[in-house]
C-alpha positions in Angstrom: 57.8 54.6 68.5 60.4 54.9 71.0 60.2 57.7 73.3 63.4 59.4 74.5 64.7 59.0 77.8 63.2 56.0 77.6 64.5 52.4 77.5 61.7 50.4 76.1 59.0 51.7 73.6 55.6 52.1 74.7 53.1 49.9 74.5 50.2 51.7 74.5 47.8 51.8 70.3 44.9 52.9 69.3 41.6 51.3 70.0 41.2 50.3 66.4 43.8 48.7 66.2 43.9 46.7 69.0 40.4 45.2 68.0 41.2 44.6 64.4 44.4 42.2 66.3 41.9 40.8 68.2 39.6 39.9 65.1 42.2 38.4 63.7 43.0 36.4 66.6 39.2 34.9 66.6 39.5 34.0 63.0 42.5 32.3 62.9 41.3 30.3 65.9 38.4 29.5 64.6 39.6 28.4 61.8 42.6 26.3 63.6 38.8 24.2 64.9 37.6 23.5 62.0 40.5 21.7 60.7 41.0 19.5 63.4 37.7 18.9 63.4 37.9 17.6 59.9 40.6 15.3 60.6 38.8 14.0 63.6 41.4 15.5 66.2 40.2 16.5 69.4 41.8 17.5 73.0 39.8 16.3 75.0 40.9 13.1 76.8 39.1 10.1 76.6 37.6 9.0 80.5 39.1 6.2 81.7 35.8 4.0 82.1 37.5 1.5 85.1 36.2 -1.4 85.7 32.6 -2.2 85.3 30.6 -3.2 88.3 29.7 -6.8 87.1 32.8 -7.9 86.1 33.9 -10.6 88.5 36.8 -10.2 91.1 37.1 -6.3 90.7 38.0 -5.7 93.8 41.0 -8.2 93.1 41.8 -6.3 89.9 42.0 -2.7 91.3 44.3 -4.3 93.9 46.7 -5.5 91.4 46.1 -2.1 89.4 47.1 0.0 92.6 50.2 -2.1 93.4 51.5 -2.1 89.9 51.3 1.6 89.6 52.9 1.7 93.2 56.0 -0.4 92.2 56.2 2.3 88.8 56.5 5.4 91.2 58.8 3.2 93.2 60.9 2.7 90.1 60.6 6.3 88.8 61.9 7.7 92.4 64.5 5.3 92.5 66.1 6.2 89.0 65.9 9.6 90.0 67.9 9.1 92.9 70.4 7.3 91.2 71.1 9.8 88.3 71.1 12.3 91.2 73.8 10.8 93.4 75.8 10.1 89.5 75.8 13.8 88.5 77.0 14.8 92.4 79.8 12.4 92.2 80.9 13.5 88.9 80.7 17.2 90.2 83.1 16.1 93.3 85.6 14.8 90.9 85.5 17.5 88.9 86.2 19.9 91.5 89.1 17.8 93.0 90.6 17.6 89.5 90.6 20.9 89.5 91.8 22.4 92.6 93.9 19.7 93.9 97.2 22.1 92.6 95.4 25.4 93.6 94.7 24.6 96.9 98.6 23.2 97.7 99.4 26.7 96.3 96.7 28.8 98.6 97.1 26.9 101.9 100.8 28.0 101.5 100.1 32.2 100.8 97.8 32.1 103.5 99.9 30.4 106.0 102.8 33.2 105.1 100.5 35.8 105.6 98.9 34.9 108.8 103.0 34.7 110.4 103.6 38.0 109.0 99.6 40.0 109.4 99.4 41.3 113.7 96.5 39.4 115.2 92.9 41.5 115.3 91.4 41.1 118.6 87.7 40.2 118.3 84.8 41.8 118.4 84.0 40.9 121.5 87.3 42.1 123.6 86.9 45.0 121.2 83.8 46.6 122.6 83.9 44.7 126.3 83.6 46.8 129.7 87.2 46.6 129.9 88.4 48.3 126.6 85.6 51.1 127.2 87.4 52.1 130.6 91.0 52.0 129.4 89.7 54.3 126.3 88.6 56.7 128.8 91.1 56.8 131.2 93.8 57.5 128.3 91.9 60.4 127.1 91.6 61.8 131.0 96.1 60.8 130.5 96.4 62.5 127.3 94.0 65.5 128.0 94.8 68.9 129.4 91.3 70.1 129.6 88.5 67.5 130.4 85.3 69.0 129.3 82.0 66.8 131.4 79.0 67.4 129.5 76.0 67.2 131.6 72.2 67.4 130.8 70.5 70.4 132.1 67.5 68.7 132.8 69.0 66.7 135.8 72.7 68.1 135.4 73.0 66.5 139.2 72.4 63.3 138.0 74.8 63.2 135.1 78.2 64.1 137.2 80.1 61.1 138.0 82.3 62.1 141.0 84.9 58.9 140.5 85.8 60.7 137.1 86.2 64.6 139.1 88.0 63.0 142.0 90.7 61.2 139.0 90.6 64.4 137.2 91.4 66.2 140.5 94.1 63.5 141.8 95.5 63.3 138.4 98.8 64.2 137.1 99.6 67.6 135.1 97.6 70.3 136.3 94.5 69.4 134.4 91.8 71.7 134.6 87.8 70.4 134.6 85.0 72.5 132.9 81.4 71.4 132.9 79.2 72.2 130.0 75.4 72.2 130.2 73.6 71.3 127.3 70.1 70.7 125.8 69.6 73.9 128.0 66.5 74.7 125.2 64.3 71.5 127.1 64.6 73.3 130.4 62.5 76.6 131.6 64.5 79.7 131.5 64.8 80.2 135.6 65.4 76.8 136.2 68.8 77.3 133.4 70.1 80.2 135.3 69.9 78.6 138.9 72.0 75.6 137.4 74.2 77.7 136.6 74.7 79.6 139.4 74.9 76.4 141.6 77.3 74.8 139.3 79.5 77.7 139.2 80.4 77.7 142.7 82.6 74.7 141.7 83.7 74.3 138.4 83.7 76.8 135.5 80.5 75.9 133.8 79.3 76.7 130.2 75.6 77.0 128.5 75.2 75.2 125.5 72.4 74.0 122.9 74.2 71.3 120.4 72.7 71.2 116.8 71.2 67.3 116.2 70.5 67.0 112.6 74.3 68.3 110.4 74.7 66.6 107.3 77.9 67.3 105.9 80.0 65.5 106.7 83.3 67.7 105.3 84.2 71.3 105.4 84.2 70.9 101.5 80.6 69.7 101.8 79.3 72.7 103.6 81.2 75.2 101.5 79.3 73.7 98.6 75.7 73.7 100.3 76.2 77.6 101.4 77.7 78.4 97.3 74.6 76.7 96.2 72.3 78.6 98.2 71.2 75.4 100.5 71.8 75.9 103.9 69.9 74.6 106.5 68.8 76.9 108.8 66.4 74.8 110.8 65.9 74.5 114.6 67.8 71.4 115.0 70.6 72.3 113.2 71.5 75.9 115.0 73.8 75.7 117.8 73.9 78.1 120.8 77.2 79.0 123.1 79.2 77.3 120.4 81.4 80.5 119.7 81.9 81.3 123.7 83.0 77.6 124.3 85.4 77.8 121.7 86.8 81.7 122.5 87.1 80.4 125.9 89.2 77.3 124.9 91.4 79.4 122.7 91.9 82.3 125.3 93.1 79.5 127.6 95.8 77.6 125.0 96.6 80.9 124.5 97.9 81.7 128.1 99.7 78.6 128.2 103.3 78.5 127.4 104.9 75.5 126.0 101.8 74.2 124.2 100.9 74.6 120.3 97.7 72.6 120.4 95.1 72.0 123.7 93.9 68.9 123.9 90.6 69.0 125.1 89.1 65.7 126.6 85.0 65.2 125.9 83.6 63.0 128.5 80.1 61.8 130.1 77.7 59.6 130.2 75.7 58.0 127.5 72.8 60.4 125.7 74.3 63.9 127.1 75.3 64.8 123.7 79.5 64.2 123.4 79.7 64.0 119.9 76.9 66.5 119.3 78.8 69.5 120.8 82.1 68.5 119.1 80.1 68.4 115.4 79.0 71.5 116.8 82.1 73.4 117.1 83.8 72.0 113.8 80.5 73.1 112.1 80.0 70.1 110.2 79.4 65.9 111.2 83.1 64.8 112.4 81.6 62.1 114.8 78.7 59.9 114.7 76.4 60.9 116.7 72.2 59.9 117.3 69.4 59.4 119.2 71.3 56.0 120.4 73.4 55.9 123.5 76.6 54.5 123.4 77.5 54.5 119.7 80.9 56.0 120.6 83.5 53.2 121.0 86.7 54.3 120.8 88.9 57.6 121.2 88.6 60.4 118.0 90.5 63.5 117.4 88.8 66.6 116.1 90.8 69.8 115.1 87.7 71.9 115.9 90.8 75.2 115.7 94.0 76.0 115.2 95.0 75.6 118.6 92.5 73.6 120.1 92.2 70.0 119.7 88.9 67.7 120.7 89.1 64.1 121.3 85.8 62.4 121.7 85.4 59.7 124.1 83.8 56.0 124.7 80.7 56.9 127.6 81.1 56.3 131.1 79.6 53.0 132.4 77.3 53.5 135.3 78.1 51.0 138.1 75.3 48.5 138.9 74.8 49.6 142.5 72.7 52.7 141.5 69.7 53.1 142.2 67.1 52.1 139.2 65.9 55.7 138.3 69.7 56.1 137.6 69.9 53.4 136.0 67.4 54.0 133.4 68.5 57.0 132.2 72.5 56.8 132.4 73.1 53.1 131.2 74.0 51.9 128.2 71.7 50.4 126.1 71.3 46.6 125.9 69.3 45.4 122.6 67.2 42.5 123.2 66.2 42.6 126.5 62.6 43.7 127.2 62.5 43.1 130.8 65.1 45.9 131.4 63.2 48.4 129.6 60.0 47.7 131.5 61.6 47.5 135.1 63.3 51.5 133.8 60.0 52.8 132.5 58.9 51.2 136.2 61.1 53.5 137.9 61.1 56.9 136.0 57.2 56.7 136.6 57.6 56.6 140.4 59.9 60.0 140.0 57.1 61.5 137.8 53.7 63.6 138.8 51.3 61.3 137.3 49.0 63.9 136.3 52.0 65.4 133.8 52.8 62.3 132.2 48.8 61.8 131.2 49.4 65.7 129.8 52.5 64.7 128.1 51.6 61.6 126.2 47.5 62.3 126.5 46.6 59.3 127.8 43.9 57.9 130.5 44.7 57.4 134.2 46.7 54.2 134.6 47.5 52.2 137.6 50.5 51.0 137.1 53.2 51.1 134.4 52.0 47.9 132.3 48.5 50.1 131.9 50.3 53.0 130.9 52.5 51.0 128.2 49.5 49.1 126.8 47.5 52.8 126.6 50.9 54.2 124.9 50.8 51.6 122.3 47.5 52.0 121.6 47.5 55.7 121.2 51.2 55.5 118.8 49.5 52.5 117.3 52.0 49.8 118.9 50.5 46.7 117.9 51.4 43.0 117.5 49.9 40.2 115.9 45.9 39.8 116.7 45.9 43.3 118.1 47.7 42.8 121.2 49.7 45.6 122.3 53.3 46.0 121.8 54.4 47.0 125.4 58.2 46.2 125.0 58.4 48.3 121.9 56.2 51.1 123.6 58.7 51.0 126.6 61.9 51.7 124.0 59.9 54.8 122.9 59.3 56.1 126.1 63.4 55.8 127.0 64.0 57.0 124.1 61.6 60.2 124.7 63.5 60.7 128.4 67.3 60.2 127.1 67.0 61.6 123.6 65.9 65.2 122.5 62.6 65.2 122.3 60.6 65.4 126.1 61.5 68.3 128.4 61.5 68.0 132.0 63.5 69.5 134.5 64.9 69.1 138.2 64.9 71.6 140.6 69.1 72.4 142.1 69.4 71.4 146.2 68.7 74.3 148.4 71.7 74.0 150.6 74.6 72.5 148.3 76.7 69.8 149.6 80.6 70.2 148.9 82.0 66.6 147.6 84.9 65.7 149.8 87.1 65.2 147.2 86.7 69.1 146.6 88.3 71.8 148.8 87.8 75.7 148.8 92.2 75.6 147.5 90.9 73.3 144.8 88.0 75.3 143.5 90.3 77.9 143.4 92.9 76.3 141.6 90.3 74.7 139.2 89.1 78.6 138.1 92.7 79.5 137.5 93.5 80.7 134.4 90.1 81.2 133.0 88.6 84.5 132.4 85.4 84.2 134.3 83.2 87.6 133.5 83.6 86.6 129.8 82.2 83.7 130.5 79.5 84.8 132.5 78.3 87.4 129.8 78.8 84.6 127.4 76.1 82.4 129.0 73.5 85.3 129.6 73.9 86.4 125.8 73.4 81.9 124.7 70.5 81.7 127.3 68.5 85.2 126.0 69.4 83.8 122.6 67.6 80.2 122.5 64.0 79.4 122.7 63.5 77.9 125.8 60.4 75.8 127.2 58.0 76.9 129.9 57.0 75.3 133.2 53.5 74.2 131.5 54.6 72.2 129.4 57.6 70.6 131.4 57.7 67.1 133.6 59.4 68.2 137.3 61.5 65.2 138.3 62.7 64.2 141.4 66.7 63.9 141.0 68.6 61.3 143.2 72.0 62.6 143.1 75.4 62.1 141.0 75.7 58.8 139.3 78.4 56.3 140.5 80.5 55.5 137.1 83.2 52.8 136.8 86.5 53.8 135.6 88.3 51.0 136.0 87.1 47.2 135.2 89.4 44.0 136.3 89.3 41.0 133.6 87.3 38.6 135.7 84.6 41.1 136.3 82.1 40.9 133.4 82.2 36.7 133.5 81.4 37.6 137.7 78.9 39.4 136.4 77.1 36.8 134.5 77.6 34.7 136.9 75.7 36.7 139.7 72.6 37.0 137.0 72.5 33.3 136.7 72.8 32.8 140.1 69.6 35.2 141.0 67.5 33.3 137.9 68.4 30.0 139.8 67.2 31.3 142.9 64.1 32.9 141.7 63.5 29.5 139.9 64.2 27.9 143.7 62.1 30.7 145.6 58.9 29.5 143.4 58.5 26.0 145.9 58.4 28.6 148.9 56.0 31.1 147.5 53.9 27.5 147.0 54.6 26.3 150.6 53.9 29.8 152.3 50.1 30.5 150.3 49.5 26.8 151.9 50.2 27.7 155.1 48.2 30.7 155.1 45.4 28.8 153.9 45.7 26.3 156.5 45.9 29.1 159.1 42.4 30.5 158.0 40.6 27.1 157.9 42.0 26.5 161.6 40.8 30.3 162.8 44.4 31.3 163.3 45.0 34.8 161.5 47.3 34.3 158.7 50.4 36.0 159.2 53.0 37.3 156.1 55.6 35.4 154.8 58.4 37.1 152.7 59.3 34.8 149.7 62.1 33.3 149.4 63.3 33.4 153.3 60.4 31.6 154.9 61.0 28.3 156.3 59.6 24.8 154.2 56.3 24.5 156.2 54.1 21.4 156.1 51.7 20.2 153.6 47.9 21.4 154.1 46.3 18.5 154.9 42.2 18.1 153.9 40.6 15.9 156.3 37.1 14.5 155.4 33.9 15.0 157.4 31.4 12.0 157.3 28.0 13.7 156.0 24.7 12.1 157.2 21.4 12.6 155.2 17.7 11.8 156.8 15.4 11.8 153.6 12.8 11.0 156.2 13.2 14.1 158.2 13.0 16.4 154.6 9.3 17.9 154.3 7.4 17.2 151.5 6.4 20.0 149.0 3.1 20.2 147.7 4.3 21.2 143.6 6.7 18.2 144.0 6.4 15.7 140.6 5.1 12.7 141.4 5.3 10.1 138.4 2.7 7.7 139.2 0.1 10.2 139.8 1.3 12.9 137.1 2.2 10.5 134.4 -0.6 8.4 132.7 
């Protein structure tokens, strides 16, 4: 019987039926036997007996037996080839028959459309170093308010003075704003002295983005809240949302002239761009995860009536940073192990040792190789044969520090240190316009208002300073670069002879009684070969005593 909702019937029958079948089965097999047993048919094979051992040249005969059934595969494979190559060559004509007048036709439509379709550039000039900084600079141009979003657990280290001195320099009165977020990974004390120190330059706003918003339309989220369904989670509620955007509309407010402010979203890769824009439209506008970098062109996001977002490509952080900076504010490269390894290298060195083996509970370590092989042991990180996975153990660990999931926290300089690009008339001018006192009871009312984490359980780190950025990238740069990488692969490859040369010499010092002194690699000079020189070694078998449990065979042996 078929069930509803069902597309097939069931299988399933009782017990007594299924064995009466079964019965059945045996009986007309059975009886299937007995016939052919009757008329002498059987299936079993006869044995090919071969040829007898007595019979006379049988080595000659199963010669001529394997050669003839050698020349029948031969002739088998052959005829099978043949009918192969037939049926192909009947296919190509076929296919020529047919679409020797369709393909006239085609070449011609697509020829006409190609002169009249604009060229695409490729993927490749699309996304290059060069197309990232012109996207940038023309939302700095077409911008009236550039909005830096900065990390609160290093905030220093995620202002890029190159883009403040071009906002400064720039054309249009532009106004700069700085807006601290993720400020629910940092302690409570070390928010509000951020704040303070920030303030003394640029107007500067709290903020806590939501991660995790899934509709992706106003119409979507009026739906979920009819039906009941809203998500009210931690990682979807956002803090100092509603300041930032009263803020904003008090100042397109004051303006004359303008309908719409545009406001300008920039920073570097991971501080949460996109986040804070989803955040103030209230539902998932841009794309936006755990992944740095997934921004790569300009948006436009009516977040109000008068205000205006446009989301922006990351800023590139140059190459002469130091490798802590590195780490954290680069763009991700896919594929390349090595660089992960040489960043987890350097945010370890910035780290109390004794809080990372809190933070991820693992055993003292002695370098960072140890503490990726005890990390992907403990997250169960594991390759073939139980090796473990230390490049894929150093990924989680980045993503832990850039991402929103570890909280640590830098302490702000004791005695600040003006920028030159920034004056006491440009402060000044820069906090223009903007009504301060709101602002301030703004931030107290976000910060008393989110959950923030306590000194226990947060990593101190060691900041090193605003991050150089590139904002402008000539054509021949990026082939320079790879160039330059070659270039130091060939001369590691070159340095390896030295390294050789100078262990020798060191060798050769300590077999002379010279002290060995250091060489650096790569810069030492070619020194000579060691050379071993042999010693003649003289034996006196009559001068060796004679021992008393010594085997003797004539006397032991009879």
């Amino acid at each position: 019987m078929k069930r509803p909702k069902l597309k097939k019937a069931s299988k399933r029958m009782s017990c007594s039926k299924r064995y009466k079948i079964q019965k059945k089965v045996r009986e007309h097999n059975r009886k299937l036997r007995k016939e052919a047993k009757k008329k002498g048919i059987t299936k079993r094979v006869k044995k090919d007996p071969g040829v007898p051992s007595i019979a006379p040249f049988k080595e000659e005969v199963l010669r001529e037996a394997e050669q003839r059934k050698l020349k029948l595969e031969e002739l088998k494979q052959k005829k099978r080839l043949e009918k192969q190559q037939e049926r192909e060559r009947a296919q190509k004509r076929k296919r020529e028959a047919t679409s020797s007048d369709s393909n006239t036709q085609a070449k011609k439509v697509k020829k006409e459309g190609n002169l009249n379709r604009p060229q695409k550039s490729s993927g490749k000039d699309k996304y290059s170093r060069k197309f990232l900084c012109d996207e940038l600079n023309k939302v700095i141009s077409d911008s009236s308010v550039i909005v830096e979003v900065l990390d609160a657990r290093d905030p220093l280290g995620c202002r890029c003075p190159e883009l403040e001195e071009a906002v400064l320099k720039s054309e249009g009165n532009k106004k700069l704003l700085l807006v601290l977020n993720k400020i629910d990974l940092v302690p409570k004390s070390n928010a509000e002295k951020w704040l303070r120190y920030l303030q003394h330059e640029f107007p500067t706003v709290a903020f806590k983005a939501s991660v995790y918003l899934q509709d992706k339309t106003v119409q979507e989220k009026k739906k979920r809240a009819g039906q009941g369904a809203v998500d009210q989670s931690k990682g979807t509620e956002s803090f100092g949302s509603s300041c930032l955007l009263q803020f904003l509309q008090d100042y397109a407010e004051a303006q004359e002239g303008e309908k719409t402010l545009k406001v300008g979203i920039v920073g570097f890769p991971n501080v949460g761009k996109s986040s804070l824009i989803n955040s103030l439209k209230g539902v998932r506008a841009c794309n936006a995860g755990a992944q740095g970098g997934l921004t790569k062109c300009t948006q436009e996001v009516l977040v109000a009536k008068n205000v205006k977002m446009i989301d922006s490509p990351s800023i590139m952080a140059a190459p002469s940073n130091p490798a802590f900076a590195m780490a954290l504010r680069s763009l991700p490269t896919p594929g390349e192990g090595g660089n992960a390894l040489d960043a987890v290298r350097a945010l370890l060195k910035h780290c109390d040792k004794q809080q990372i083996m809190l933070q991820y509970t693992v055993p003292d370590f002695r370098n960072s190789l140890e503490f990726l092989t005890c990390l992907a042991k403990k997250r169960g990180l594991m390759q073939k044969g139980g090796v473990p996975n230390t490049a894929q153990a150093a990924e989680t660990f980045l993503s832990d520090w850039t991402g929103t999931k570890l909280s640590y926290h830098s302490k702000p300089p004791d005695n600040p240190n003006v920028p030159s690009y920034l004056s006491d008339e440009t402060v000044t001018e820069m906090k223009k316009g903007w009504d301060l006192n709101k602002l301030q009871k703004g931030n107290s009312d976000t910060i008393k208002s989110v959950k923030l984490h306590r000194y226990s359980t947060a990593i101190i780190l060691s900041s090193m300073g605003p991050t150089s950025g590139l904002l402008s990238v000539s054509e021949g740069l990026e082939t320079k670069e790879l160039g330059d990488e070659e270039e130091c692969q060939e001369e590691a490859i070159d340095n390896e002879p030295d390294l050789v040369h100078a262990e020798g010499r060191q060798l050769e010092q300590s077999q002379n009684g010279k002290e060995p002194q250091e060489t650096t690699p790569g810069f030492a000079e070619h020194p000579t070969k060691v050379k071993f020189q042999p010693k003649p070694i003289t034996i006196d078998l009559s001068s060796a005593q004679k021992d008393d449990d010594a085997y003797d065979f004539n006397t032991d042996f009879k």
